[in-house]
C-alpha positions in Angstrom: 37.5 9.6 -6.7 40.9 11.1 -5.2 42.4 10.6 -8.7 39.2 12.9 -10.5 39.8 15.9 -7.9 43.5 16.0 -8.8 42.8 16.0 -12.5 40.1 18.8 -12.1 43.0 20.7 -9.9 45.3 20.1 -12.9 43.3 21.6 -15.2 42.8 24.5 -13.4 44.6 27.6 -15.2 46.8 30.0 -12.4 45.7 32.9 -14.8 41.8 32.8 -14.0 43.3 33.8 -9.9 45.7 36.9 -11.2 44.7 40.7 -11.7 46.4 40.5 -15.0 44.3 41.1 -18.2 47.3 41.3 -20.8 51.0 42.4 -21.3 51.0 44.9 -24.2 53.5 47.4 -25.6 56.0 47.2 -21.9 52.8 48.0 -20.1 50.6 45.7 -17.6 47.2 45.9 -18.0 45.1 45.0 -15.3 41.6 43.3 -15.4 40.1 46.4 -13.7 41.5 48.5 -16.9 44.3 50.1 -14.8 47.8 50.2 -16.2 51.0 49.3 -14.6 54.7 49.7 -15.4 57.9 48.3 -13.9 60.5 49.8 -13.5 64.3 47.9 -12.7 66.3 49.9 -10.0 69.7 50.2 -9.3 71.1 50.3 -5.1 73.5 52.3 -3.7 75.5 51.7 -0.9 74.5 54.5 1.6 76.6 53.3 4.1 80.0 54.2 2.3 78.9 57.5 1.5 79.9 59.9 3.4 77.6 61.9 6.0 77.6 64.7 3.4 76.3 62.4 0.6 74.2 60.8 3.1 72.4 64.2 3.8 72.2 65.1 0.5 70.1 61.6 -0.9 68.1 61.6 2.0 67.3 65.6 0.7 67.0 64.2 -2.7 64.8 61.6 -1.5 62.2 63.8 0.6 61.8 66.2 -2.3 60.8 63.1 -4.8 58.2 61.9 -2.5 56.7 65.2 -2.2 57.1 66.0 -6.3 54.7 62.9 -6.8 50.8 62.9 -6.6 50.2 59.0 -7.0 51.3 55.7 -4.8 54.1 53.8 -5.7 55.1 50.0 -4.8 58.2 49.0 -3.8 59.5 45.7 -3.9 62.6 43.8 -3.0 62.8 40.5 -4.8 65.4 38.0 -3.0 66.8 35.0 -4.9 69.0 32.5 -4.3 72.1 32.7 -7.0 72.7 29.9 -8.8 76.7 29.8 -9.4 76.9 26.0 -10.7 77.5 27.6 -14.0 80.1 29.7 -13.1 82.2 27.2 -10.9 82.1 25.2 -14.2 83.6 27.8 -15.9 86.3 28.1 -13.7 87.3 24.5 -13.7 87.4 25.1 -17.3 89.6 27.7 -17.2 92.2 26.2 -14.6 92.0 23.4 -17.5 93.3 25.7 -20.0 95.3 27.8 -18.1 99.3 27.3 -18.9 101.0 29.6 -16.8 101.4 27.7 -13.7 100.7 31.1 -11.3 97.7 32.0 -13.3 97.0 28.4 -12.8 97.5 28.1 -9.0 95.9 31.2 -8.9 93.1 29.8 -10.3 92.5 27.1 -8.1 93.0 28.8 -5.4 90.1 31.4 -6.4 88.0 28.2 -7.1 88.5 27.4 -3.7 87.5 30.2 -1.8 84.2 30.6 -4.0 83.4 27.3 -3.1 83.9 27.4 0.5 82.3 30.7 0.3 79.3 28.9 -0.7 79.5 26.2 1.7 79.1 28.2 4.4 75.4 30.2 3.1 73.3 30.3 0.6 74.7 33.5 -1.7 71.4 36.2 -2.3 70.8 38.0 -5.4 68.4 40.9 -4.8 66.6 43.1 -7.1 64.6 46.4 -6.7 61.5 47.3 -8.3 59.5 50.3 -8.6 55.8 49.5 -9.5 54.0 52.8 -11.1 50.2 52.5 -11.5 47.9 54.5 -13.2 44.4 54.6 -12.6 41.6 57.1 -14.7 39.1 56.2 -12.0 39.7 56.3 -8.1 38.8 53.1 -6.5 36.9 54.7 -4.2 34.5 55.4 -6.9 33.4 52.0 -7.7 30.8 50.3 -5.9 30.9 46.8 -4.2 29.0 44.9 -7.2 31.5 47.0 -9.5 34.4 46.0 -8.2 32.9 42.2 -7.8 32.4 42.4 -11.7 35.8 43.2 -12.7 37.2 40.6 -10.4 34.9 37.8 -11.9 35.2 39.7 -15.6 37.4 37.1 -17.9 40.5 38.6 -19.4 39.0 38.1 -22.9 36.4 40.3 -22.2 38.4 43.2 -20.8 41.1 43.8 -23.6 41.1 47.1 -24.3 40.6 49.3 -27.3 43.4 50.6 -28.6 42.5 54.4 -28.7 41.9 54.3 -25.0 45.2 52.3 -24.2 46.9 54.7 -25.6 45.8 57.8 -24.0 45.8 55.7 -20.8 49.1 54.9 -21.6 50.6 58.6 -22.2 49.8 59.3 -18.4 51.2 56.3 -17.7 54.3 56.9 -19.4 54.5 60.7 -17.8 54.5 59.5 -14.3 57.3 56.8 -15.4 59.7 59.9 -16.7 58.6 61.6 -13.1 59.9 58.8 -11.0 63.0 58.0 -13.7 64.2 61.7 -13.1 63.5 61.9 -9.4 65.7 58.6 -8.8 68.4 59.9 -10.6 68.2 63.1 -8.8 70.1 60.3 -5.6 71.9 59.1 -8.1 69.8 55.9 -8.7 69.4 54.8 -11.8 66.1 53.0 -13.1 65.0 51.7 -16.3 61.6 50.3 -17.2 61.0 46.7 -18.0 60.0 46.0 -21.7 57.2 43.3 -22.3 59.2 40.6 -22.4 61.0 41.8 -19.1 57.5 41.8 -17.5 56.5 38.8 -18.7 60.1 36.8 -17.5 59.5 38.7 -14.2 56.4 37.2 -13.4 57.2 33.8 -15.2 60.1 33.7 -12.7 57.9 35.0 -9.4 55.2 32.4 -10.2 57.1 29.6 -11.2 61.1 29.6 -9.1 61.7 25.8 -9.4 60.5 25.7 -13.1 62.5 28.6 -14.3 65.8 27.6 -12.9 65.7 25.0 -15.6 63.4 26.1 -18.5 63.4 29.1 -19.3 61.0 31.2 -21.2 60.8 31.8 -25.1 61.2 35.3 -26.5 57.5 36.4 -27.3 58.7 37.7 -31.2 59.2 33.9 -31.7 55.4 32.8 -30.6 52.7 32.4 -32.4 50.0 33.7 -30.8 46.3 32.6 -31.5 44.1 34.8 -33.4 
């Protein structure tokens, strides 16, 4: 009995529990027919600027939240960084090295990085901006409405093309609007293509997995008619 449950939770698809309809032309598109786009953010240091520079982000920062008319999501994705790789390439290069300082210098470099990551797990953070777009309020859809789209299968809610794309023109405009108001604090950003989105969330859902396999570029799938 205990070995039919876990076959019926094996066969159980992650996909049927996410919002996600599609990924189509570097745009999300939600089983509620709302958009999304992602957009990759640079950091700055504000600490090291100076109290001038300080001011003048913080300036730059208070005029792009009141330039924009629609919610953003922010969100701060810490991973561990996996340097196996790169010690290996520094063994390999104390290998090959034949000046003795370079060589010494080397290993001693080696050293430090190792100890460095004996004493803590080394973070890699990246920033994301999440930029919806929405033709309908929410607040306009009833509780059966929203119960519908929820339960609706994702091969039932692709969208017509015509309507994507008009969708996606808004969608687009509010991405330029939060591009230029970022670099306005000298931020840079720069939206994630479809197979960006599709490698983000491979990599959200799945940490252990992606470490070691990682995922094929879409061009090279075959996807089902």
């Amino acid at each position: 009995m205990a070995n039919k449950l876990n076959r019926n939770k094996i066969t159980s698809s992650t996909q049927q529990y996410l919002d996600i309809a599609e990924f189509r032309e570097d745009t999300i598109i939600m089983r509620d027919g709302t958009l999304r786009a992602i957009l990759l953010v640079a950091s700055i240091n504000f600490a090291l600027k100076s109290e001038d520079e300080q001011n003048a982000i913080i300036s730059a920062y208070v005029g792009f939240l009141n330039n924009i008319d629609f919610p953003l999501q922010i969100v701060i994705q810490s991973r561990e960084l996996n340097i196996d790789n790169y010690l290996v390439f520094l063994r390999q290069k104390e290998k090959e090295q034949t000046n003795e300082l370079l060589k010494m210098q080397t290993a001693e470099y080696l050293q430090y990085v190792s100890e460095l990551i004996s004493l803590g797990k080394i973070m890699n953070k990246k920033f994301y901006v999440v930029i919806s777009y929405n033709p309908l309020s929410d607040k306009q859809k009833g509780f059966f409405s929203k119960l519908l789209d929820s339960l609706r299968p994702a091969s039932l809610v692709k969208m017509k093309e015509e309507r994507f794309l008009k969708r996606r023109i808004e969608l687009t405009r509010r991405v330029e609007n939060v591009i230029g108001g970022l670099a306005s604090m000298g931020v840079n950003a720069m939206p994630l293509d479809t197979q960006s989105l599709i490698e983000l969330f491979y990599n959200t859902y799945n940490p252990e997995t992606s470490a070691n396999q990682k995922l094929a570029n879409i061009n090279e799938l075959k996807m089902a008619e």
